[in-house]
DOLUM-445138 format. One record per residue: x, y, z of N, C-alpha, C, O in turn; residue in one letter. Coordinates in steps of 0.2 Angstrom, whole numbers, padded with zeros to 4 digits, always signed. Example, Ala and Ser with C-alpha at 12.3 -4.5 7.8 and 13.67 -1.06 7.14 Angstrom:
+0066-0028+0039+0062-0022+0039+0066-0016+0039+0071-0017+0042A/+0064-0011+0035+0068-0005+0036+0064+0000+0039+0067+0006+0040S/
This chain:
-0141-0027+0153-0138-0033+0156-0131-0032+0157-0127-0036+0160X/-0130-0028+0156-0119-0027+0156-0118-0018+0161-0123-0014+0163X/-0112-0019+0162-0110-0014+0163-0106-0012+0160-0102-0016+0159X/-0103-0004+0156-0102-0003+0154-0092-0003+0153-0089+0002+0152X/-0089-0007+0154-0082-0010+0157-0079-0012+0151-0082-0016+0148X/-0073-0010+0149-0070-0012+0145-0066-0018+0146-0065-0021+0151X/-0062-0020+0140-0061-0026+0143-0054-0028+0149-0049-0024+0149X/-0054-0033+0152-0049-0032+0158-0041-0033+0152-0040-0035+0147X/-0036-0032+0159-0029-0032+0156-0028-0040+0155-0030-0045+0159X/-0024-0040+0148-0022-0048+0150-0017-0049+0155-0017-0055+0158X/-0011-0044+0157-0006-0045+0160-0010-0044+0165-0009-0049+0168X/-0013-0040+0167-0016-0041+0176-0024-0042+0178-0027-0038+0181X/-0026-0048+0177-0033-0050+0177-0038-0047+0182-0044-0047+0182X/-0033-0045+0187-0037-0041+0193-0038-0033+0191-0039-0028+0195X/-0037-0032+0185-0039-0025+0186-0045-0024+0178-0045-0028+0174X/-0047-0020+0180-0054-0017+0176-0053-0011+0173-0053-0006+0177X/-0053-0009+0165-0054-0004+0164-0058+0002+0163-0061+0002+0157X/-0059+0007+0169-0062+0010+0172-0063+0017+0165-0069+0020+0165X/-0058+0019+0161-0058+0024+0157-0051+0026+0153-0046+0023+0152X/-0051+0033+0151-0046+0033+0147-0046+0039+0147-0050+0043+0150X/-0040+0041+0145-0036+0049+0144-0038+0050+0135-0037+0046+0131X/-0042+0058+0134-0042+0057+0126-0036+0063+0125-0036+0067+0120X/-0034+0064+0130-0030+0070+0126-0030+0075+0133-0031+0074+0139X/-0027+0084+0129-0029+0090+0135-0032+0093+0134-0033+0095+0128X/-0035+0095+0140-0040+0098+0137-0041+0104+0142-0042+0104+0147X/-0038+0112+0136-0035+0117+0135-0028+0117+0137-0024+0113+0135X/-0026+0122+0141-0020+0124+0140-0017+0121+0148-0011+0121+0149X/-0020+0120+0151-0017+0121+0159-0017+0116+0163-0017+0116+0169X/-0017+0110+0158-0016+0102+0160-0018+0099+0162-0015+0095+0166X/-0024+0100+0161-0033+0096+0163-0031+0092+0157-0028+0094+0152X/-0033+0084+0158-0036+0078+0152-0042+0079+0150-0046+0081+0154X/-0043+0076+0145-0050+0074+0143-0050+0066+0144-0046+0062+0142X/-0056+0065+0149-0055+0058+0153-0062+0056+0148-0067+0060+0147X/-0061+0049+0146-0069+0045+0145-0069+0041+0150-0064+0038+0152X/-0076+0040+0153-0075+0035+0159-0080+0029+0154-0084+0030+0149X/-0079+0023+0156-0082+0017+0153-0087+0014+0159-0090+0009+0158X/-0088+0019+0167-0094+0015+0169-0100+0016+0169-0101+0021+0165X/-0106+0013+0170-0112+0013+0166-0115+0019+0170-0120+0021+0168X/-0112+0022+0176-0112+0029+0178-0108+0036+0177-0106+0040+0181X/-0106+0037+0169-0102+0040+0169-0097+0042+0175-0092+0039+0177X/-0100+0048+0179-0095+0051+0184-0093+0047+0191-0089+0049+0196X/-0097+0040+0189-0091+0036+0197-0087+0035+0198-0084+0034+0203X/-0083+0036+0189-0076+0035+0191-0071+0037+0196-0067+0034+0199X/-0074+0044+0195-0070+0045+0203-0072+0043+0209-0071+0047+0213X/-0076+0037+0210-0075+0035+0218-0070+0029+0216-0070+0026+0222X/-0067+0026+0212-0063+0023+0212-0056+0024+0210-0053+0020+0208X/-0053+0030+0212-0048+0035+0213-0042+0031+0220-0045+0031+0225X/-0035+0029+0219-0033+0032+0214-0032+0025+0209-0032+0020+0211X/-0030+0028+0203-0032+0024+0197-0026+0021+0194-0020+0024+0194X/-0026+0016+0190-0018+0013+0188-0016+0012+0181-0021+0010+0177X/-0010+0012+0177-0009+0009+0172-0011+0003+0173-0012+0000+0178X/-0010+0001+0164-0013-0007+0165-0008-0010+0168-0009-0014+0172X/-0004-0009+0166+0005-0014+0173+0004-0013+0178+0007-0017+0182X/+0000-0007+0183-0002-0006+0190+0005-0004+0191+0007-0005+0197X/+0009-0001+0187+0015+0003+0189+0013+0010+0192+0016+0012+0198X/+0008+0015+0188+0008+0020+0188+0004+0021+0193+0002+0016+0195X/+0001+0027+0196-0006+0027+0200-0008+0033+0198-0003+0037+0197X/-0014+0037+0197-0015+0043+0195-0022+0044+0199-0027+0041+0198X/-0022+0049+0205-0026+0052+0208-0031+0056+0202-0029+0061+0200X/-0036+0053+0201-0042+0060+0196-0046+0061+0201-0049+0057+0205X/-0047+0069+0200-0051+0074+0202-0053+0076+0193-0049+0078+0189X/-0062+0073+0194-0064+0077+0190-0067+0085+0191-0068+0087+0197X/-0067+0089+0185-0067+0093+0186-0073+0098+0184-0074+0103+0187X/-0078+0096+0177-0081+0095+0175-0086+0092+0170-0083+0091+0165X/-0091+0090+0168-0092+0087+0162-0091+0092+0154-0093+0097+0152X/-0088+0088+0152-0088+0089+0143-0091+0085+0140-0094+0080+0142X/-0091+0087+0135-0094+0083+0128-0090+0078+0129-0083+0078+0130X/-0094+0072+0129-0091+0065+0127-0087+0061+0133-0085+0056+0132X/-0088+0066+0140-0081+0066+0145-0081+0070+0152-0086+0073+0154X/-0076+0070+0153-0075+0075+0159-0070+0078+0158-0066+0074+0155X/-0067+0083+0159-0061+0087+0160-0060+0085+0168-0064+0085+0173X/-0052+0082+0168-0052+0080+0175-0042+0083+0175-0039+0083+0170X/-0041+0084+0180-0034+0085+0183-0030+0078+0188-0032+0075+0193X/-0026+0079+0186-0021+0073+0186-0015+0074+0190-0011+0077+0187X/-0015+0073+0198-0006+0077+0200+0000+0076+0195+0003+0070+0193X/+0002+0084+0194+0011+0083+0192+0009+0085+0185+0014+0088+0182X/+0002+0084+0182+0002+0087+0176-0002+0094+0176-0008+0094+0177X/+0003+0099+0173+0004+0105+0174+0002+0110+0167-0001+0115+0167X/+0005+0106+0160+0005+0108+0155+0000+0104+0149-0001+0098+0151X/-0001+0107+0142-0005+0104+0139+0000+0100+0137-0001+0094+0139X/+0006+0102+0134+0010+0097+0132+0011+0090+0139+0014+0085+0138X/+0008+0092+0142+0009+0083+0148+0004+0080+0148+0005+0073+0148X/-0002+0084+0147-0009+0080+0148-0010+0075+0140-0013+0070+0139X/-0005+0081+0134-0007+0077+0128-0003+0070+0129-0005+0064+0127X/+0003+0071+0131+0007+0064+0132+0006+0058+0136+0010+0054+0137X/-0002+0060+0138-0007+0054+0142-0011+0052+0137-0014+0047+0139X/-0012+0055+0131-0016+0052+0126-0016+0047+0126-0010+0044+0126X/-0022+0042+0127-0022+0033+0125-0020+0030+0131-0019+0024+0131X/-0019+0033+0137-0016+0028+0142-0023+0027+0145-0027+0031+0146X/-0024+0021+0147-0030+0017+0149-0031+0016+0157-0026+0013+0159X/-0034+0018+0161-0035+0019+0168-0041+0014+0172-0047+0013+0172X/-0036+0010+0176-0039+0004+0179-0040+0004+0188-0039+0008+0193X/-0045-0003+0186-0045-0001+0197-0045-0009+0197-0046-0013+0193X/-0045-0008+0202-0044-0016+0206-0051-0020+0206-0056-0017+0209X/-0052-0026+0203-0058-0029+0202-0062-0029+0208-0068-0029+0208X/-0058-0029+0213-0062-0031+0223-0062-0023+0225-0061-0022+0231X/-0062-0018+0220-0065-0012+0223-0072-0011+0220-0077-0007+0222X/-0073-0014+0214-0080-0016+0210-0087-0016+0213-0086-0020+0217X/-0091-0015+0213-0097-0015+0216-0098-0022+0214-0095-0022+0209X/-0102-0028+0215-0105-0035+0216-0113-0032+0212-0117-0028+0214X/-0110-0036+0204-0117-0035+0203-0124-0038+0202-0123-0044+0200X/-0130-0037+0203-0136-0042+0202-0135-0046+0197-0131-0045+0192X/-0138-0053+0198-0136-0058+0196-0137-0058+0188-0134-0061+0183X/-0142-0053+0187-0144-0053+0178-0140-0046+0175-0143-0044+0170X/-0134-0043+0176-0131-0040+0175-0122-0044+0177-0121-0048+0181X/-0117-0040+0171-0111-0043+0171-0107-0038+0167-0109-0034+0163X/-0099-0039+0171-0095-0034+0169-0095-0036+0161-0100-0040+0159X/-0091-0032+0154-0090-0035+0150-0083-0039+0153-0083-0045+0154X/-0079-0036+0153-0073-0041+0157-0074-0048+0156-0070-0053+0154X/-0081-0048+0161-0079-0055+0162-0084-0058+0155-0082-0064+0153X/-0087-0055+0152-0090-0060+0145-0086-0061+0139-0087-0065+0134X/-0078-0057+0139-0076-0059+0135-0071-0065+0136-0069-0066+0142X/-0071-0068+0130-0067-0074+0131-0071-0081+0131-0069-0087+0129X/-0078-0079+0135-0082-0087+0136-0084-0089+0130-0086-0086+0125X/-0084-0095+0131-0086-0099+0125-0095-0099+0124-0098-0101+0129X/-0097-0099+0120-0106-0100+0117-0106-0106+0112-0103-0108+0107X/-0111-0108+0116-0113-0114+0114-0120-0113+0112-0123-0107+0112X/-0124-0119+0109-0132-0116+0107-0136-0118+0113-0134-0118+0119X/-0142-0121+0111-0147-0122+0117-0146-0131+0115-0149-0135+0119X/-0142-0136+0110-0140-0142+0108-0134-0142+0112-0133-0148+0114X/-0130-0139+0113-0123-0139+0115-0117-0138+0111-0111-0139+0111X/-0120-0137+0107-0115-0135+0100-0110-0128+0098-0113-0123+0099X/-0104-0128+0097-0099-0123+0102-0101-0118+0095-0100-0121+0089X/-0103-0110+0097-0103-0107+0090-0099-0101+0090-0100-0097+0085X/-0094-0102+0097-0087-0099+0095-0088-0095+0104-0091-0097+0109X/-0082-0089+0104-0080-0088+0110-0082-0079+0107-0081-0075+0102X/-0085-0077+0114-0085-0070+0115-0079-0066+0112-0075-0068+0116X/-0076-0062+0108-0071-0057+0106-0072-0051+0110-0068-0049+0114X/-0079-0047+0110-0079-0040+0112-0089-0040+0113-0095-0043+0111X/-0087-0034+0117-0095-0033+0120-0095-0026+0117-0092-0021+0119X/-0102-0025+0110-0102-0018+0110-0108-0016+0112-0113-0020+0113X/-0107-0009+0112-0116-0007+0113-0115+0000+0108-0110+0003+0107X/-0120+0002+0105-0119+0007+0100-0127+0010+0099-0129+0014+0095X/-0129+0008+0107-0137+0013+0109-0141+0010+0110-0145+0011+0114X/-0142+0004+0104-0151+0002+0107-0148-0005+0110-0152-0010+0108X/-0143-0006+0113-0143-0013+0116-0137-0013+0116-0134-0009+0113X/-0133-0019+0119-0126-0024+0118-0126-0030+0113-0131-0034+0112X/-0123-0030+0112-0121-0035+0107-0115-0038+0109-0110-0034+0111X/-0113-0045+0108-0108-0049+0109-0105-0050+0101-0109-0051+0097X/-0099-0050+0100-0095-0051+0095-0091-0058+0095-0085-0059+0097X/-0095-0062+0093-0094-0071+0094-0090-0071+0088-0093-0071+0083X/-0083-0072+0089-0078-0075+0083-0079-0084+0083-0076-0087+0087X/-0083-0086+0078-0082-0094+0077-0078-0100+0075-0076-0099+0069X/-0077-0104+0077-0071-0109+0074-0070-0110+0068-0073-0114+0065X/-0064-0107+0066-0061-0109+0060-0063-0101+0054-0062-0101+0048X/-0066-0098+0056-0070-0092+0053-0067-0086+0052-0066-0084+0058X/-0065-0082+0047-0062-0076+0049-0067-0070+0049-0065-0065+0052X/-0072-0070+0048-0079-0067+0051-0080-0069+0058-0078-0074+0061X/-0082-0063+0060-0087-0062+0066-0093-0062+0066-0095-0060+0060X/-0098-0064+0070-0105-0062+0070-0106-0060+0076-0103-0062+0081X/-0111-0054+0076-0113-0049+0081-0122-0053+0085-0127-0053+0082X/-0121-0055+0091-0128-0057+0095-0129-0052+0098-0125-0048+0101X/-0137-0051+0097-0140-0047+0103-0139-0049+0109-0139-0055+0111X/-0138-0044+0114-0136-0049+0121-0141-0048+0126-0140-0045+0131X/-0148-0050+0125-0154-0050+0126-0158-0058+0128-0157-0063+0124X/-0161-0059+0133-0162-0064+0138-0165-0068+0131-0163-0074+0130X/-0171-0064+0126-0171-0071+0121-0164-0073+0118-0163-0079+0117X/-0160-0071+0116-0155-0074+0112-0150-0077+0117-0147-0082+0115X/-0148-0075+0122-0144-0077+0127-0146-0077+0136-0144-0074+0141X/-0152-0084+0136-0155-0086+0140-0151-0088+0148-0154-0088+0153X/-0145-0089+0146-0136-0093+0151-0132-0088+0151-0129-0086+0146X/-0130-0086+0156-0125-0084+0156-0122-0087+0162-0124-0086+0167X/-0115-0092+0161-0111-0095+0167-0105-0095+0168-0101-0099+0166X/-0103-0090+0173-0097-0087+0172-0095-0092+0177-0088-0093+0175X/-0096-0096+0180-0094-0103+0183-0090-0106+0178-0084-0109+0180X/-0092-0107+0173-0090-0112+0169-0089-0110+0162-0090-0113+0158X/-0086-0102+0161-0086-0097+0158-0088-0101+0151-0085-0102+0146X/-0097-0102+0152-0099-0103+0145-0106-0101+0144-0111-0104+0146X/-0107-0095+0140-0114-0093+0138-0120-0099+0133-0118-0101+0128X/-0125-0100+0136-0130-0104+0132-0134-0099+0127-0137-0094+0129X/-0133-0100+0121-0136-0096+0118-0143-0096+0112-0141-0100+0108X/-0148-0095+0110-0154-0095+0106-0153-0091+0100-0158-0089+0098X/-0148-0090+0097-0147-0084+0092-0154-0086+0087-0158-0091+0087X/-0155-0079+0083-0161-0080+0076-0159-0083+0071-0155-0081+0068X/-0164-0089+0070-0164-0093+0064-0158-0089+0059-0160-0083+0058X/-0152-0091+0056-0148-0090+0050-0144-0086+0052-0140-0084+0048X/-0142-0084+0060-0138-0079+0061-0131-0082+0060-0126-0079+0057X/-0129-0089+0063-0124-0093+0061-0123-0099+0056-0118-0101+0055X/
């Protein structure tokens, strides 16, 4: 039901993050890139790619797949010491270069933040984080007033609404979950 999209910047709501630098990978100043879309290797058709401030821009030519990734080259970075010093910078693209998706699929981006309600209308907190950990997504609902989280299957029985109109999920959770 999602794609896989990290969640967007708060300083720049128009940008989506597309993947990440984990480091270099070997000596000659290839990164090791994760991409976050639900097609691994399309990252690069949305090339070239930005800090989350949209200061930076960074042309990737992937180069290979790796474990976990891609080995991709970056212009200007030449050495492993440059590529290591991209560790952790997160690589974004403009939300209106996105593909429009079918109506029963949704960025994470956009799920995080909305508020969930039950099928009474009763508020049973706001989206934190979308994970997926293989057999499905789950939504991360921080509740009011609660320093726990609880985790929803994000699956048409437990979450029948999704209305990014009115950024509000309706939701069916299983008996005792909240």
């Amino acid at each position: 039901m999602t794609t896989d999209q990290e969640p967007q910047s708060n300083d720049a709501p128009d940008l989506i993050c597309l993947g990440a630098i984990a480091g270099a990978y070997g000596v000659r100043g290839e990164v090791r890139l994760k991409s976050f879309c639900a097609e691994p290797e399309a990252i690069a058709d949305y090339t070239p790619l930005t800090s989350e401030d949209g200061r930076q821009s960074y042309a990737v030519t992937l180069t290979r797949p790796i474990k976990n990734g891609f080995a991709a080259r970056l212009p200007g970075v030449e050495t492993k010491e440059e590529a290591d010093a991209l560790k952790g910078l997160r690589l974004f693209a403009p939300r209106d270069r996105l593909p429009a998706l079918p109506d029963d699929e949704f960025y994470h981006a956009d799920l995080i933040g909305l508020t969930v309600v039950d099928t009474g209308g009763t508020e049973l907190g706001k989206v934190r984080a979308v994970m997926d950990h293989g057999a499905g997504d789950l939504l991360e609902i921080a509740a009011p007033g609660a320093s726990a989280t609880v985790l929803l299957p994000f699956t048409r029985e437990a979450v029948p609404t999704v209305d990014l109109d009115a950024r509000r999920i309706v939701a069916d959770p299983p008996e005792g979950l909240f």
